[in-house]
C-alpha positions as CSV (number, residue, x, y, z in Angstrom):
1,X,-2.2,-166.6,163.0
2,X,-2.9,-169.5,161.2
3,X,-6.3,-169.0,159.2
4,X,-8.0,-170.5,156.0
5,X,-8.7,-168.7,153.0
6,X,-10.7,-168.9,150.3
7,X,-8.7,-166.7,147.9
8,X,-10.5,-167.3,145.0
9,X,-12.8,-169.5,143.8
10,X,-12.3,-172.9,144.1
11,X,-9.0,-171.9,145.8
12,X,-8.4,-173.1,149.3
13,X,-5.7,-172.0,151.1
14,X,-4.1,-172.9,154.7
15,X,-1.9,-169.6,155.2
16,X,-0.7,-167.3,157.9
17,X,-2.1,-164.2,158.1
18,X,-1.9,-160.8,160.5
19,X,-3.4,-160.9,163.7
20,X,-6.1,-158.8,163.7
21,X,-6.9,-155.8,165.8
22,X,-10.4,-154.6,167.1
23,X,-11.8,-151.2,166.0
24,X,-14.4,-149.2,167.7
25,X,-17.6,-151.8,168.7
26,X,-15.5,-154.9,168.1
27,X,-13.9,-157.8,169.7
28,X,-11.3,-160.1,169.1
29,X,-12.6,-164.2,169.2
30,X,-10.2,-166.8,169.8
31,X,-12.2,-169.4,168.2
32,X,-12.5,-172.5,169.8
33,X,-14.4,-174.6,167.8
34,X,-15.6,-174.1,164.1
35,X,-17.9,-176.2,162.3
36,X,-18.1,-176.9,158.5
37,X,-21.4,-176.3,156.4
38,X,-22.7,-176.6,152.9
39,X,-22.6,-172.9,152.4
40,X,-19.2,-173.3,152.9
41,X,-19.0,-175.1,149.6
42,X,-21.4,-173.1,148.2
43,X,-19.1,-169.6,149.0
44,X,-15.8,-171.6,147.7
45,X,-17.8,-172.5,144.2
46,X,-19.0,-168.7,144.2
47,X,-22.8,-169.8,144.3
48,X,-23.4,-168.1,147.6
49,X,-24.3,-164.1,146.7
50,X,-21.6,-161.9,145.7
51,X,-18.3,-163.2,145.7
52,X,-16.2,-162.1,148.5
53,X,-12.6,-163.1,147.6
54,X,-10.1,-163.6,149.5
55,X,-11.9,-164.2,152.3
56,X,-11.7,-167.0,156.0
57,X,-14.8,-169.2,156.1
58,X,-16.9,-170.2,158.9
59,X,-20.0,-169.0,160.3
60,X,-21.0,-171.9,163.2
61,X,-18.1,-171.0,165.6
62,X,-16.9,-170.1,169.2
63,X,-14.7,-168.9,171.6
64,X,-13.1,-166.6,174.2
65,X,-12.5,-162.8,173.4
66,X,-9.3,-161.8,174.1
67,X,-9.4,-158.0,173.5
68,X,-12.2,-155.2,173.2
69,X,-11.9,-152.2,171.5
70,X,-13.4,-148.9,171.9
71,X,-16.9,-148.7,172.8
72,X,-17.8,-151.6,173.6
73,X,-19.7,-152.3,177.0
74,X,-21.1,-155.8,178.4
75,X,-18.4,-157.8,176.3
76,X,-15.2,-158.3,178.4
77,X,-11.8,-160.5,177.8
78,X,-12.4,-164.3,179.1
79,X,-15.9,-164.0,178.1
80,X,-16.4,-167.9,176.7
81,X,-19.0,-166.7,173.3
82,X,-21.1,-168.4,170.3
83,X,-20.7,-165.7,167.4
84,X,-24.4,-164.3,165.4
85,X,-22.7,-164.2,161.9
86,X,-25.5,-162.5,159.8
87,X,-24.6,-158.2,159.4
88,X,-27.8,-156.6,157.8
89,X,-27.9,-153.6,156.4
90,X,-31.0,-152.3,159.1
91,X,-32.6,-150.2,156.2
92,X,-33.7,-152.2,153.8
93,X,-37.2,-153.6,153.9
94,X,-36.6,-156.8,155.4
95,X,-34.5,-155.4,158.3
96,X,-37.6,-152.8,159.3
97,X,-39.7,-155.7,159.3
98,X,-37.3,-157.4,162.0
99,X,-36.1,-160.0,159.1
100,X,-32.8,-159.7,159.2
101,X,-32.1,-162.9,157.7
102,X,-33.6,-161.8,154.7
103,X,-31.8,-158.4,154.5
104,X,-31.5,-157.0,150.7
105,X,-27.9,-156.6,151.7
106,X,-27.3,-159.4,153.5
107,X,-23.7,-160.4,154.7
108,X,-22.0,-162.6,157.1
109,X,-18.7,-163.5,159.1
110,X,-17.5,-166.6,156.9
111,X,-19.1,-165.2,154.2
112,X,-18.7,-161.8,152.9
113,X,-15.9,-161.2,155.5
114,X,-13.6,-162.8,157.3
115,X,-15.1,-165.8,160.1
116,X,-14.0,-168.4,161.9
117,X,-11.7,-170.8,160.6
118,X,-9.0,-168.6,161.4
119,X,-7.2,-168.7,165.0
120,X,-8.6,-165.7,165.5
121,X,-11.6,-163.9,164.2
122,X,-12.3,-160.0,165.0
123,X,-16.5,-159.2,165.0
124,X,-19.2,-156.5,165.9
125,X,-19.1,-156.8,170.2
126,X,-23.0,-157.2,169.4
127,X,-22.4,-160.1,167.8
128,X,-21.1,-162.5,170.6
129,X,-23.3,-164.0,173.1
130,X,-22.6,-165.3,176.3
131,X,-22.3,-169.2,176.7
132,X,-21.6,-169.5,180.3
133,X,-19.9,-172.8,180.9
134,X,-21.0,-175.0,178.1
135,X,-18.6,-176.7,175.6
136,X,-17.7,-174.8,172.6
137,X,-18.8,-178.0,170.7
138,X,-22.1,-177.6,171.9
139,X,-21.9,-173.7,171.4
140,X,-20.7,-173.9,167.6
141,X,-24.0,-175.5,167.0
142,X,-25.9,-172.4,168.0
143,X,-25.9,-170.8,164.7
144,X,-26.9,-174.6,162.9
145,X,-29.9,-175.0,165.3
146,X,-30.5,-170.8,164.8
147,X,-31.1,-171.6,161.6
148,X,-33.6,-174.9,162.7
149,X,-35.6,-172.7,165.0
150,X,-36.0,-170.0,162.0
151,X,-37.6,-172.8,159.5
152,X,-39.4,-174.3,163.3
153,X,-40.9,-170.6,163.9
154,X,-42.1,-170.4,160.2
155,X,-44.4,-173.6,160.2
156,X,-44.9,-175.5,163.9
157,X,-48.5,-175.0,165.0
158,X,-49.8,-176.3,168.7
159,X,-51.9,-179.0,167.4
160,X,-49.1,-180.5,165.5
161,X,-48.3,-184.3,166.6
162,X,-46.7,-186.3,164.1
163,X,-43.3,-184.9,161.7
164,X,-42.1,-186.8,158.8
165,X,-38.2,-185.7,158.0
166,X,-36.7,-186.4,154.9
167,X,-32.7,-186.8,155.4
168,X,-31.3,-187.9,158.9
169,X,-27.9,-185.6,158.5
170,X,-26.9,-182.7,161.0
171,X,-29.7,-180.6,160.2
172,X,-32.0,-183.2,159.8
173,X,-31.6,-184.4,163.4
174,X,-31.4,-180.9,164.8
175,X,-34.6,-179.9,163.4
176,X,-36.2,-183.0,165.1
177,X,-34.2,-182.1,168.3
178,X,-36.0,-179.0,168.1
179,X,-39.5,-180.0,167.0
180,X,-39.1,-182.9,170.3
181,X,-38.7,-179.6,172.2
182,X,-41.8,-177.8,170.7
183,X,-44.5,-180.8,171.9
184,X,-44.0,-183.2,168.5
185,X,-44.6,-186.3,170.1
186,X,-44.2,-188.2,166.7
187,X,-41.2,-187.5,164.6
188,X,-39.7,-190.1,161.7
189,X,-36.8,-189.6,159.9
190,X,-36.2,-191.0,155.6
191,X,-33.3,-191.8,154.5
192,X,-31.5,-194.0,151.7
193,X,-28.4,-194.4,154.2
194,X,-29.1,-197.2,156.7
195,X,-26.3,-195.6,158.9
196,X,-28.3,-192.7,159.6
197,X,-31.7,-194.3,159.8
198,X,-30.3,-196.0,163.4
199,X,-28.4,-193.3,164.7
200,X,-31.8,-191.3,164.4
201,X,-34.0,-194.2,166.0
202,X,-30.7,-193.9,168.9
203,X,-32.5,-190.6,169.6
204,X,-35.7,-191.8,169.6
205,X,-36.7,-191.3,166.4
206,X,-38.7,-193.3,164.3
207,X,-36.7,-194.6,161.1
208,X,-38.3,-195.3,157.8
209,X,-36.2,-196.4,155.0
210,X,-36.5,-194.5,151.5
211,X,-38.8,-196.5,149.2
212,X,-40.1,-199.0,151.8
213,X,-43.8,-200.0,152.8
214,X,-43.2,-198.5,155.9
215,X,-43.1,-195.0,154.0
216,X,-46.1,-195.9,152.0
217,X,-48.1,-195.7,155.3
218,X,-47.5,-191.9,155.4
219,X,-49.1,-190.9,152.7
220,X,-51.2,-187.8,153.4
221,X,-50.8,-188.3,157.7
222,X,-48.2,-186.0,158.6
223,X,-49.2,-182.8,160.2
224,X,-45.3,-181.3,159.3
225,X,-43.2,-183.1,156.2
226,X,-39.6,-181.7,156.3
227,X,-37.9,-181.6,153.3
228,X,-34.2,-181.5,154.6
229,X,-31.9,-183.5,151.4
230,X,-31.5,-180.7,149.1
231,X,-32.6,-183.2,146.9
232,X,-35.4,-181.8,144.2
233,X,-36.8,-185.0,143.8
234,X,-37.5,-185.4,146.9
235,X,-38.9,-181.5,147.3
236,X,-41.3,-182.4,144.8
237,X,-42.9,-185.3,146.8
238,X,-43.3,-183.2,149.9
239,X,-47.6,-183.0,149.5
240,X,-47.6,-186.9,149.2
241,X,-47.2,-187.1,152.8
242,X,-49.0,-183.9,154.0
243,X,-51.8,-185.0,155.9
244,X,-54.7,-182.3,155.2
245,X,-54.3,-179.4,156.1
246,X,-50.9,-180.0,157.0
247,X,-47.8,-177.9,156.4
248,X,-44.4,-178.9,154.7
249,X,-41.0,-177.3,155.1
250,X,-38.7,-177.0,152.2
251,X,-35.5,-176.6,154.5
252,X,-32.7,-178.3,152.5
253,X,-30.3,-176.2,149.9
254,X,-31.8,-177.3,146.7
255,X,-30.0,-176.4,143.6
256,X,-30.6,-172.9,142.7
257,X,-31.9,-173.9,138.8
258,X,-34.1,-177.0,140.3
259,X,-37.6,-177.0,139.5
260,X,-40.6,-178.8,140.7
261,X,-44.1,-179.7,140.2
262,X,-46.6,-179.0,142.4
263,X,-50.3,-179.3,142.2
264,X,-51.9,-175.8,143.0
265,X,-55.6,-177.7,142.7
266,X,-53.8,-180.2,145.6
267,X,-52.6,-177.3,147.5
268,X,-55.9,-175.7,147.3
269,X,-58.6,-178.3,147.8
270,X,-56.5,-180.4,150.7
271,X,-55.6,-176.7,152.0
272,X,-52.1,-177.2,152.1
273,X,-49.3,-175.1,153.1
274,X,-45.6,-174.9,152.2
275,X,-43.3,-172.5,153.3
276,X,-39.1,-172.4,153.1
277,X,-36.4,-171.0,155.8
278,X,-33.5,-169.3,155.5
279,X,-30.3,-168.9,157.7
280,X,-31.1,-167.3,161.1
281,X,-32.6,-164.6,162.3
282,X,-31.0,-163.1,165.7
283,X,-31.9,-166.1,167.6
284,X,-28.6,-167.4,169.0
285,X,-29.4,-166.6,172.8
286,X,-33.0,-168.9,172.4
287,X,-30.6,-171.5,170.4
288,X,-28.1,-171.7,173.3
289,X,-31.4,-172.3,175.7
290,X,-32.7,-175.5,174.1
291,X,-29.0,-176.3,173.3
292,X,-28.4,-177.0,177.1
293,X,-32.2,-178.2,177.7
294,X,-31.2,-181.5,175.4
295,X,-27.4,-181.6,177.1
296,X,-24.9,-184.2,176.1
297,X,-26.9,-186.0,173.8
298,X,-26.6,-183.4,171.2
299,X,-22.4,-184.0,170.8
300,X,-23.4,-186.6,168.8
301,X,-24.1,-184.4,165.9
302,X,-20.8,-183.6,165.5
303,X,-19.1,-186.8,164.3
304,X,-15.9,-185.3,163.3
305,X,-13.6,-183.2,165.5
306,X,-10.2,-182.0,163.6
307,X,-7.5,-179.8,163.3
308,X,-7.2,-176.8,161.1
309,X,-5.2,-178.0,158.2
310,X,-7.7,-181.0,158.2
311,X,-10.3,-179.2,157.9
312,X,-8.9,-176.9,155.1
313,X,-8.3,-180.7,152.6
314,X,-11.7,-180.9,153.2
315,X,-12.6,-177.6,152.2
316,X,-10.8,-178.5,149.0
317,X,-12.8,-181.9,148.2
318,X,-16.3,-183.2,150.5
319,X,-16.9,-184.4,154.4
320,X,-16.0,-187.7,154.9
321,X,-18.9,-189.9,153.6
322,X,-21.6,-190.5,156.1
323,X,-20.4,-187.6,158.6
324,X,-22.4,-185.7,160.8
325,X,-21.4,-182.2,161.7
326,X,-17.0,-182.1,161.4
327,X,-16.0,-179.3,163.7
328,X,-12.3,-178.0,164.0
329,X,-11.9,-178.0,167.8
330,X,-8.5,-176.1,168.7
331,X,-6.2,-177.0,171.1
């Protein structure tokens, strides 16, 4: 099969390797559709846990099983599938507290083993969920907006009305996606690129540009500000545009060294509270659902569809400036 491989860091390769074969519990994927993401980057530059090496990237993918091995029940060849790619350990403190996602011993497909830019991709049977007849675009976006509904789940409240978002890219939009879904009536999007800014307000977003007098008029009014750039700079702002007793996000990938200021007298007397998400946490089937409650609409996250070996040269340098989510979508 034709397949990806990181076999070292900063070494990308597009290579052949064995088919693989199911053991006891697993299936065979023929993946479908495989989305890129930063932790991609972040596994290839050996900033992402433990290296791995050699090992097939992607975690955001889909597809159709195509063999079962021993053992496994409710998973059956032709099942169409979006793949869970986090494996805890189940024994660690996280994982008896029901946080997988924040397993000591956290691995994942893409990862720590092999995943899904490879023609075909062999994982746990309890690991593939059922689609039914949705696109595999829309499907390889169930782990992405997994990982929304996580950092969604750690801060939305009912009386919540009005979310400021810095950074209109994939996850960006998703979250807003998702926080439409929760009862956020309001939701703005930042962002330096102008590009952006109107393909969020073609969703219905409001758009504010970065450094404008349009941004000056949230200061201290929104009940959610979403940090989603990576950007520390921007992380440190976040409580300027906290409304009191507000909550802020810090859902980007910051630099692991970055540090920030923040004012624990401000946190305190304006009863402020910020929280962080990470990765997902077993959500994939509730993903799916408000998946196919926004329908089409969503394709327009991914803004790059490509073949295999295109997505491997961009493995080896960036996305293509001012994309979206770039998906390989087989044949």
């Amino acid at each position: 099969m034709k397949a990806i491989v990181f076999a070292g860091k900063n070494d990308v390769q597009f290579t052949d390797l064995p088919d693989p074969k199911p053991g006891a519990g697993e299936v065979v994927v023929q993946v479908k559709a495989s989305g890129i993401c930063h932790t991609d980057y972040e596994v290839l530059k050996d900033n992402y846990g433990t290296g791995a090496f050699p090992v097939v990237p992607g975690h955001e993918y889909a597809g159709v099983v195509v063999e079962v091995g021993a053992d496994v029940t409710g998973v059956a060849t032709g099942d169409r599938v979006a793949v869970d790619p986090n494996l805890e350990c189940g024994t660690c403190r996280a994982c008896a507290r029901g946080w997988a996602h924040l397993c000591e011993n956290l691995g994942a497909y893409g990862v720590t083993t092999n995943g899904g830019f490879a023609e075909l991709s062999v994982v746990k049977a309890s690991a593939v969920h059922p689609i039914g007849d949705m696109s595999f675009l829309q499907a390889a976006l169930a782990e992405p907006m997994g990982c929304v509904l996580n950092g969604v789940d750690a801060v939305h409240a009912p009386w919540m009305k009005e979310a400021l978002i810095f950074g209109a890219g994939p996850m960006g939009l998703l979250m807003g996606m998702a926080l439409k879904a929760e009862g956020v009536s309001k939701v703005a999007f930042v962002d330096i690129a102008q590009s952006r800014l109107d393909l969020a307000a073609s969703f219905g977003f409001d758009a504010v540009p970065a450094g404008s007098a349009e941004l000056q008029d949230w200061h201290h009014r929104a009940d959610l500000a979403v940090e989603a750039t990576g950007v520390p700079a921007v992380a440190s702002g976040l409580t300027s545009y906290m409304a009191n007793g507000g909550k802020g996000l810090y859902f980007g990938v910051c630099p692991s060294d970055a540090k920030i200021d923040v004012s624990p007298f401000e946190v305190f007397r304006r009863q402020l509270t910020l929280a962080g998400s990470h990765s997902l946490n077993h959500n994939i089937p509730k993903s799916l659902a408000v998946i196919a409650g926004l329908g089409s609409d969503i394709d327009r996250a991914v803004s790059h569809r490509l073949p295999l070996n295109e997505i491997s040269k961009l493995l080896e340098t960036k996305p293509p400036q001012d994309s979206l989510k770039v998906q390989w979508m087989a044949e």
